[in-house]
C-alpha positions as CSV (number, residue, x, y, z in Angstrom):
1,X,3.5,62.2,-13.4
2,X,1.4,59.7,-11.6
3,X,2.4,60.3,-8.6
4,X,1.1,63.4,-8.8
5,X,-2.3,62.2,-10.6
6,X,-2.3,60.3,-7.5
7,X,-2.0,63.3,-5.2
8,X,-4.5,65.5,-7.2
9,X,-7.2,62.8,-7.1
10,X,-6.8,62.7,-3.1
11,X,-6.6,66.2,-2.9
12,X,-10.3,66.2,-4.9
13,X,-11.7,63.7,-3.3
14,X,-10.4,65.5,0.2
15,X,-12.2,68.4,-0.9
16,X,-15.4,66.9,-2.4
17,X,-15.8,65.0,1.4
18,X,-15.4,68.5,3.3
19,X,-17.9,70.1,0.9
20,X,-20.7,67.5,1.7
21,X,-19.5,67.9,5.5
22,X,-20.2,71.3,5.2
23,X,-23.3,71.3,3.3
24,X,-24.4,68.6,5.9
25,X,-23.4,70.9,8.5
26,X,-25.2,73.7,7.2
27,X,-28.8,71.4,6.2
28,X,-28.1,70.2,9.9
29,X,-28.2,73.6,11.6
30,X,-30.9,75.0,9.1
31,X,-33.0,72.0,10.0
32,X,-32.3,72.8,13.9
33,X,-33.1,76.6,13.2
34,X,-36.0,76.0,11.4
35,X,-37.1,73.7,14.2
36,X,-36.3,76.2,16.4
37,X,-38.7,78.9,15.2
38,X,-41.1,76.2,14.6
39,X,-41.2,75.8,18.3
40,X,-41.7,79.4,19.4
41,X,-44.3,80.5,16.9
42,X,-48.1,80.7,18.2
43,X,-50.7,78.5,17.2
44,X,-54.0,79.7,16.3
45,X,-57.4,77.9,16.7
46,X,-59.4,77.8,12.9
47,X,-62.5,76.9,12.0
48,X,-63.8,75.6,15.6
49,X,-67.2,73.8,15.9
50,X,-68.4,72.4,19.1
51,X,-64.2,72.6,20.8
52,X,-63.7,73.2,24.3
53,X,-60.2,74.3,25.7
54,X,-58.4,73.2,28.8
55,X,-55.3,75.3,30.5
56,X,-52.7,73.7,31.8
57,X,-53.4,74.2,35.2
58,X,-56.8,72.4,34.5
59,X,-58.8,75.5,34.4
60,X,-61.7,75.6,31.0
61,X,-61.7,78.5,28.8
62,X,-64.0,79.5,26.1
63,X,-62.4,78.4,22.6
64,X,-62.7,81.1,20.0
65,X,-62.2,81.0,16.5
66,X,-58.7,82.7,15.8
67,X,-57.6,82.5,19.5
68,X,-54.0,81.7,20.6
69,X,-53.6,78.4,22.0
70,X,-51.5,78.8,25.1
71,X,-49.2,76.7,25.4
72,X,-49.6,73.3,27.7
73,X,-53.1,73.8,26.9
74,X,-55.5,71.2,25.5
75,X,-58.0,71.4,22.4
76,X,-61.2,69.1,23.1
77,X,-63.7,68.3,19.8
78,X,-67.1,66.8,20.3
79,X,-68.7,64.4,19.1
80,X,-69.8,66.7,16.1
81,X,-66.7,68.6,16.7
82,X,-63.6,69.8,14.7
83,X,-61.0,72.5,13.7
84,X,-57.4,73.3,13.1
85,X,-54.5,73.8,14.8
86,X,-52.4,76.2,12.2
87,X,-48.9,76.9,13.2
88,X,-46.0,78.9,11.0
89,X,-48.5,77.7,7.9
90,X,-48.3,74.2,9.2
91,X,-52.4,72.5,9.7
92,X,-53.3,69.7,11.9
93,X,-57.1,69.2,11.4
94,X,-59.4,67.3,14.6
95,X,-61.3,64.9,13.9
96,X,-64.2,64.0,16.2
97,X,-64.1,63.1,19.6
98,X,-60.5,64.3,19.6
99,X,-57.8,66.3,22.1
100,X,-54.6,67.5,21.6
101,X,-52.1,69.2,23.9
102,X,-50.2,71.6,22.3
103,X,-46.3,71.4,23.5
104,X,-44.9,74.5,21.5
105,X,-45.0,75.3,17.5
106,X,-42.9,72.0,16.8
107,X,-44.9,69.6,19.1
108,X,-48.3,68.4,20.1
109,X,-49.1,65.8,21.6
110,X,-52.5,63.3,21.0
111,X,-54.4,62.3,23.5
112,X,-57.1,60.7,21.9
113,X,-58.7,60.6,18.4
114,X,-57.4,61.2,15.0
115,X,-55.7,64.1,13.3
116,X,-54.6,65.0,9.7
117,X,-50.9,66.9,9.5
118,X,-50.5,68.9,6.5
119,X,-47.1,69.8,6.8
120,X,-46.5,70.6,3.1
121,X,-45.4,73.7,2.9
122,X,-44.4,74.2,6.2
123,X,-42.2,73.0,9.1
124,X,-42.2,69.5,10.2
125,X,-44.2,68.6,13.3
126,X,-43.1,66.0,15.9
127,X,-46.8,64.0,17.8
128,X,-46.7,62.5,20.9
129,X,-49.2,59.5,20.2
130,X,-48.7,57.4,23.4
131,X,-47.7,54.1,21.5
132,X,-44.8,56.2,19.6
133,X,-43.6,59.7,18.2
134,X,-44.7,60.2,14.8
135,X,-42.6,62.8,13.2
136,X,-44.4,64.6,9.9
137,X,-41.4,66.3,7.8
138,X,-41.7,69.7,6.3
139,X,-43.5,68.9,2.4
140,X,-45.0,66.0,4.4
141,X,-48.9,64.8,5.0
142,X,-49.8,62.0,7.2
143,X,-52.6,60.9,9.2
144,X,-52.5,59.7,12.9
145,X,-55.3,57.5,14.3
146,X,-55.2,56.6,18.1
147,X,-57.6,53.7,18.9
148,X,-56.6,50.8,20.1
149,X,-53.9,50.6,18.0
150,X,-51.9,53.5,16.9
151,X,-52.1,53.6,13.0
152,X,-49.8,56.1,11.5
153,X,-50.5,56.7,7.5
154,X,-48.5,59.0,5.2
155,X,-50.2,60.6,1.8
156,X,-46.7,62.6,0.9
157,X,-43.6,62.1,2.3
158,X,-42.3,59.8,4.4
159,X,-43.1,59.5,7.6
160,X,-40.7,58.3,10.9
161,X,-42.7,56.3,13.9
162,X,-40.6,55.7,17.1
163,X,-42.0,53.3,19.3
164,X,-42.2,54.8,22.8
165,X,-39.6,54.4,25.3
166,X,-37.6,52.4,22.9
167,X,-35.4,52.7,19.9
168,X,-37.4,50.7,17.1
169,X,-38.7,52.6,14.6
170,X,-40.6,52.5,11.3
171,X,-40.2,54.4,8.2
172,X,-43.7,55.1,6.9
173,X,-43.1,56.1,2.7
174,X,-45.9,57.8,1.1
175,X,-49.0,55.5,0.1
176,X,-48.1,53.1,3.0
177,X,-49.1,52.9,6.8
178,X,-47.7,51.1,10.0
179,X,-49.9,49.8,13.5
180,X,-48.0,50.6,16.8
181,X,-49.4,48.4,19.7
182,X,-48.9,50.4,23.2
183,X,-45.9,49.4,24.4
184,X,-44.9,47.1,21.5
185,X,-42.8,47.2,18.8
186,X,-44.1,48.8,15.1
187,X,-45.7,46.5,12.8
188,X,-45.0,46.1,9.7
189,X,-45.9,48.8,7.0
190,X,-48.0,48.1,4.5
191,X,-49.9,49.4,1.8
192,X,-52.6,52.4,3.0
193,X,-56.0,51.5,3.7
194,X,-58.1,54.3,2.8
195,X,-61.5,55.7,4.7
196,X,-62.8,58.0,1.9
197,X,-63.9,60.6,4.6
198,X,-63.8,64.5,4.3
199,X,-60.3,64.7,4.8
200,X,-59.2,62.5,2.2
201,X,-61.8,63.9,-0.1
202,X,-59.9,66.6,0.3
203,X,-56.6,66.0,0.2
204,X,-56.6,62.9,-1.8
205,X,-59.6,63.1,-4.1
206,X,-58.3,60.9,-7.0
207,X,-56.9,58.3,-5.1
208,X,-60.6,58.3,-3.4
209,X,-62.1,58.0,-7.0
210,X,-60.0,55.9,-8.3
211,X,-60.8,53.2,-5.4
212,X,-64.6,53.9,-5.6
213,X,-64.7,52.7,-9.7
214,X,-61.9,49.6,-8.8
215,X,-64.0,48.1,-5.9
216,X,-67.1,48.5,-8.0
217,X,-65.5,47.0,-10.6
218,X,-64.3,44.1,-8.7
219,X,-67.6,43.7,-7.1
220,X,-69.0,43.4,-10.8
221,X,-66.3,40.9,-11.6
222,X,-67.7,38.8,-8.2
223,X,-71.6,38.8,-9.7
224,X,-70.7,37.9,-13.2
225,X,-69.4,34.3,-12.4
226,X,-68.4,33.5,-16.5
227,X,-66.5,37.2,-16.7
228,X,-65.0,36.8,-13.4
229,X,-64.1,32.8,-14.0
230,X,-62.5,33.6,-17.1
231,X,-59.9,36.2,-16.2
232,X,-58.8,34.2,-13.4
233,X,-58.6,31.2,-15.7
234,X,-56.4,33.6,-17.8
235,X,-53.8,33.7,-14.7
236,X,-51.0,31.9,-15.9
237,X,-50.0,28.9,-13.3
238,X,-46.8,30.5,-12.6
239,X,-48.2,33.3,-10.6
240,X,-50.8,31.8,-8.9
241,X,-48.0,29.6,-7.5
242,X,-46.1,32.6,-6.6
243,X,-49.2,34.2,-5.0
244,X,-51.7,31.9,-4.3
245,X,-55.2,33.0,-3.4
246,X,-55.6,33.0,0.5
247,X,-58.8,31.3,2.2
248,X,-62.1,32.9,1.1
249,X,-61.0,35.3,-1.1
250,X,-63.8,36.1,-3.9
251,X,-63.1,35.5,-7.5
252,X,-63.5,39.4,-8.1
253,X,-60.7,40.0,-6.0
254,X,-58.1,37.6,-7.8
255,X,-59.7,39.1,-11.4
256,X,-59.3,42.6,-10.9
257,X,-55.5,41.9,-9.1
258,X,-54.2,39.9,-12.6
259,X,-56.2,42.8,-14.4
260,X,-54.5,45.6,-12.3
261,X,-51.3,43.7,-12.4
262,X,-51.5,43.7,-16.4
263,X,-52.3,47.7,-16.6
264,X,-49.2,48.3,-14.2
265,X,-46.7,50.9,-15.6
266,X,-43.8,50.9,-12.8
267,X,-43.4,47.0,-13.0
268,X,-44.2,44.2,-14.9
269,X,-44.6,40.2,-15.4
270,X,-44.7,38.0,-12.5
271,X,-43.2,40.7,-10.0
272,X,-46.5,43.0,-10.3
273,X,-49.2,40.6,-10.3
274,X,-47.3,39.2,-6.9
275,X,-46.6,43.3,-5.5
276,X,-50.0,43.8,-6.8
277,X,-51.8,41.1,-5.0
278,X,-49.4,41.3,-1.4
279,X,-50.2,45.2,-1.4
280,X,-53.9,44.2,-1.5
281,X,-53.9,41.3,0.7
282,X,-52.1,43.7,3.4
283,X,-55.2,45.6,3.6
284,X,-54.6,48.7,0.9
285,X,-57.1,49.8,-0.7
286,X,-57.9,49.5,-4.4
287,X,-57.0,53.2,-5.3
288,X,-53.8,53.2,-3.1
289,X,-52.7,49.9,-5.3
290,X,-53.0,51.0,-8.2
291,X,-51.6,54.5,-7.5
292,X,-48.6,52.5,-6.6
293,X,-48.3,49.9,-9.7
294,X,-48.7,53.2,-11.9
295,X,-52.3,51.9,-13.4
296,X,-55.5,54.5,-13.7
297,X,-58.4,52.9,-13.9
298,X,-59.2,54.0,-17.8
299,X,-56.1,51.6,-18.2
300,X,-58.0,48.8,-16.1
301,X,-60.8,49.2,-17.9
302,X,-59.2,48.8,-21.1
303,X,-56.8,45.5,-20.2
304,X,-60.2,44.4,-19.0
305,X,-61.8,44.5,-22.6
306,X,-59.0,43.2,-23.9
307,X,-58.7,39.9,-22.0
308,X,-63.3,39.8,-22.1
309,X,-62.8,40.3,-25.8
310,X,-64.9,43.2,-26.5
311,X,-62.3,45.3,-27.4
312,X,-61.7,43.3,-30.6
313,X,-60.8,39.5,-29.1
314,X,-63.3,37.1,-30.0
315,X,-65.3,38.9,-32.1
316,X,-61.7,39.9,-34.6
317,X,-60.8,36.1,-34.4
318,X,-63.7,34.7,-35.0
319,X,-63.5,36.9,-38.4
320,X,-60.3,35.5,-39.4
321,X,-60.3,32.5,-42.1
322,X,-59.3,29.0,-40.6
323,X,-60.4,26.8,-37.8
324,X,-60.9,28.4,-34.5
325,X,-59.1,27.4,-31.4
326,X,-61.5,28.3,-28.8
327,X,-59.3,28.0,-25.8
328,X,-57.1,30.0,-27.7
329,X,-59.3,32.8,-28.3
330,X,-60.6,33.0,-25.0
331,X,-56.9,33.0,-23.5
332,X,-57.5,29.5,-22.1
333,X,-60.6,31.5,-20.6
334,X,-62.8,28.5,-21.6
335,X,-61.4,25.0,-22.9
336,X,-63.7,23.0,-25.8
337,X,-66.0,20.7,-24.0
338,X,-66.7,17.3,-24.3
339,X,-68.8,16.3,-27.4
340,X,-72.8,17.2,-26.5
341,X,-71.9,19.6,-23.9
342,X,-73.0,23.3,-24.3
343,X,-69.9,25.3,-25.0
344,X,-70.1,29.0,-23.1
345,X,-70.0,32.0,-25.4
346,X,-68.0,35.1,-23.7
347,X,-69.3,37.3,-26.2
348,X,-73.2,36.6,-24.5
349,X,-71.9,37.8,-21.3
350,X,-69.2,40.0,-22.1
351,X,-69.8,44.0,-21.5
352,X,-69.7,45.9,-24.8
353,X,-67.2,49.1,-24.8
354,X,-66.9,51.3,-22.0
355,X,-69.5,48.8,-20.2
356,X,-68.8,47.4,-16.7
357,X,-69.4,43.5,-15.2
358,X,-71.0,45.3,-12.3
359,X,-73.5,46.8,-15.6
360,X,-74.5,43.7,-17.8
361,X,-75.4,44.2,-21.2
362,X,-78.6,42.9,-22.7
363,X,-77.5,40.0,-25.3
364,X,-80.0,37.4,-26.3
365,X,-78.8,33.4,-25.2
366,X,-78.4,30.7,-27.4
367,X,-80.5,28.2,-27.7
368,X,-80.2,24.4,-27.7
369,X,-81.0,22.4,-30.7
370,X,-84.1,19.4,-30.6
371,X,-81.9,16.2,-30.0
372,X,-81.0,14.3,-33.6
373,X,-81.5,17.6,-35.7
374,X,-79.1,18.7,-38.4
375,X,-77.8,21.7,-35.9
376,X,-77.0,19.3,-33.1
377,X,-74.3,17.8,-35.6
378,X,-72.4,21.1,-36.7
379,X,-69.7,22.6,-34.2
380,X,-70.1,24.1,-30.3
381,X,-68.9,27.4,-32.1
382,X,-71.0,27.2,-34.9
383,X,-73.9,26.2,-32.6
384,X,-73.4,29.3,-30.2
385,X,-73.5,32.1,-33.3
386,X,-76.1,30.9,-34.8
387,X,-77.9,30.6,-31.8
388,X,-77.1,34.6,-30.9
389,X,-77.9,36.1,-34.0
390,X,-81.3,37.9,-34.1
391,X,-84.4,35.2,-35.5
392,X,-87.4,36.5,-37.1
393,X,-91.2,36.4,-35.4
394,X,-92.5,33.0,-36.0
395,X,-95.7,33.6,-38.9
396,X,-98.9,33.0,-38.0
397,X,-100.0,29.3,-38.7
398,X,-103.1,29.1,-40.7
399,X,-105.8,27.1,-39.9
400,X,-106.0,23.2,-41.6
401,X,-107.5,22.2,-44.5
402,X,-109.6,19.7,-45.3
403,X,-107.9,16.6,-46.0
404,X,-108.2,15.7,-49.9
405,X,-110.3,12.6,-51.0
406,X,-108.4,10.0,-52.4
407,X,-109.5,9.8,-56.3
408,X,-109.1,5.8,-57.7
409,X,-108.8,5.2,-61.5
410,X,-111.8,3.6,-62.9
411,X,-111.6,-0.2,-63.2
412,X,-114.1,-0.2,-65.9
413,X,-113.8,1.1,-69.1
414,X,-115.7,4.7,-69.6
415,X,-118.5,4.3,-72.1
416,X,-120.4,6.5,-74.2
417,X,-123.7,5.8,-72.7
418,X,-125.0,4.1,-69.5
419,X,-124.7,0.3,-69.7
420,X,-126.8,-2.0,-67.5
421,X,-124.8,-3.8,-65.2
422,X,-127.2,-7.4,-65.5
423,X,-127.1,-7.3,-69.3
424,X,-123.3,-7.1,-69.4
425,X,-122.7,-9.5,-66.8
426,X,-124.9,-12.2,-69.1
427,X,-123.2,-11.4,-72.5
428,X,-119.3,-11.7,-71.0
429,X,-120.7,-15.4,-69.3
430,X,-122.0,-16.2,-72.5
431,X,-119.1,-15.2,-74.5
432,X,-117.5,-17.7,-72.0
433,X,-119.5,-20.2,-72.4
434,X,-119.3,-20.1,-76.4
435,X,-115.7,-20.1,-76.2
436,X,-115.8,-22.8,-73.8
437,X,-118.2,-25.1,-76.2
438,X,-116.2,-24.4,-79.4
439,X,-113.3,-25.8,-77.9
440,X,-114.8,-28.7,-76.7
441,X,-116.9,-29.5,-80.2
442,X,-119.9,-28.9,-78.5
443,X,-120.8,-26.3,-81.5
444,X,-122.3,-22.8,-80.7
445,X,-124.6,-21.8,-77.9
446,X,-127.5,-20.0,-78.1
447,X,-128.3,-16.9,-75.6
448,X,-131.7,-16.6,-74.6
């Protein structure tokens, strides 16, 4: 019985390897067919501007819109030139200042300039670029730039580059891009460094949006210095050890990486603030990141409230009964400062909802206390909400009185009637003087 187990499970797996043989066989030769009439369909020139045309025995021709290209013949754009080279459905677009050869319906070959393949729903194209082959598969769309390096991106589907004359080659996925010196080896691929020109407009408009709002919003990150300061501070030491922040790099950039990092959907942790901030140090572009950490920028903007506290932080805490830990409720934003140091209040610079760095928000400053006041004494915390909340117009001072005159008791008895002042100075001496001679024997005195 297990003998023959045995022998049914080779028998299967016999079977299951000549299937895929076959069906590798058959993908194989419909791949070669398909190439095939790829090569010998026409390809028509669309929407010319300013193109000139070039047999291949050198002699100029009028280009037309809708003409036949024949074949060994060369496509010139001006300076303010483009158009289209649209063969079996398949599009390659000129750009400026650009020429093209066209070999057959499978392959051109690029003299100079750039050109955008849309190869999406049609067969693959294989571009002669001088530093390598680029090779565009059907479903694919890639751009080819030939300056003075050969920079091969791809939007959708992967790309293969094959440096000239040699074997070396470089797998360009979708969202990344690889530089091809001539002669040399391809670099490595990195993350896609958009040029938000028509094309990509066009073909790529939300990863073009996307990077317009996330470099704005870094650049407002850069500006506000206290905003800025205290998401990096927020950066836990681990990963800038991991990542550190390379020579001359803005604060904006480093805040907006840890915030894109955060809002990331496809990884998490460490391993996407370091993907995060490698794909951006490569060169790619803001949009192209965060279309490959799986983070739109309505998710930015909201991790970026959070860790600001306007979405509930500072503001919620503060509410709560207790003592306040202030580098707590800043995210070790801002530590407690030494005693008679002004303490800085996120929630004065801090955008309200939906508000940007780049767009401050009107909040009035606090204001420091007169030195040996009661309010100099009470808490840094304390200090800064009192000193933002709303104080009423000062009232107008009125004008000084006159000081009042000091009213002394009487030291005389009052009397009924006026008393003469000699008259009562001679009866209290002679009062005296009676007293005086009584005491002595001297009997009574007479007054005058």
């Amino acid at each position: 019985m297990t003998g023959t187990v045995g022998q049914n499970g080779r028998r299967l797996r016999a079977s299951a390897l000549t299937a895929v043989a076959t069906a590798g066989g058959l993908l194989a030769v419909g791949l070669v067919s398909c190439g095939r009439d790829a090569a010998g369909a026409d390809t028509v020139l669309r929407d010319a501007r300013a193109v000139s045309l070039v047999l291949a025995d050198g002699t100029a021709r009028a280009a037309q819109d809708g003409m036949t290209v024949p074949r060994g013949a060369t496509v010139t754009t001006a300076a303010s030139g483009s158009g289209s080279l649209v063969t079996a459905g398949r599009s390659v677009l000129l750009g400026p200042r650009t020429a093209v050869t066209v070999v057959d319906g499978a392959r051109e070959r690029l003299r100079q300039g750039s050109v955008m393949v849309d190869a999406r729903k049609a067969p693959a194209l294989w571009l002669d670029a001088g530093a390598a082959t680029v090779s565009t598969p059907r479903g694919g769309l890639s751009r080819v730039e030939r300056g003075p390096l050969l920079r091969v991106g791809s939007f959708r589907g992967t790309a293969a580059v094959r440096a000239s004359d040699r074997k070396a080659q470089a797998q360009v996925r979708e969202l990344f891009q690889v530089q091809v010196p001539y002669g040399g080896l391809p670099g490595r691929v990195t993350a896609l460094a958009l040029t938000r020109d028509t094309w990509e407009r066009r073909y790529a408009l939300d990863l073009v949006t996307a990077d317009v709002d996330l470099t704005e919003l870094a650049a407002g990150l850069d500006r506000d210095p206290v905003a800025g300061g205290a998401v990096v501070a927020a950066v836990p030491a681990s990963f800038s050890t991991s990542t550190p922040a390379l020579a001359g790099e803005s604060r904006g950039e480093q805040a907006l990486g840890f915030v894109l990092a955060r809002s990331a959907r496809r990884i998490g942790g460490e391993r996407a603030y370091t993907q995060v901030r490698q794909w951006r140090q490569s060169g790619g572009s803001w949009g192209v990141v965060a279309a490959l950490a799986g983070a739109d920028v309505a998710t930015v903007s909201a991790t970026l409230d959070a860790l600001l506290g306007t979405a509930g932080g500072p503001a919620a805490a503060a509410a709560r009964p207790g003592p306040v830990d202030l580098g707590a409720l800043l995210g070790a934003a801002v530590s407690p400062s030494a005693a008679g140091r002004a303490v800085p209040d996120p929630a004065a610079v801090a955008p309200a909802a939906g508000a940007r760095p780049g767009r401050p928000v009107t909040r009035p400053s606090p204001r420091p206390s007169p030195a040996g006041s009661p309010q100099s004494s009470s808490p840094p915390l304390v200090d800064t909400v009192v000193g933002l909340l709303p104080t009423a117009s000062p009232a107008p001072i009125p004008p000084p009185s006159p000081a009042p005159v000091l009213q002394l008791p009487p030291l005389l008895p009052v009397l009924p009637k006026p008393v003469d002042p000699g008259g009562l100075v001679a009866g209290v001496v002679g009062g005296l003087v009676a007293g005086l001679g009584g005491t002595l024997g001297l009997g009574s005195a007479t007054t005058p």
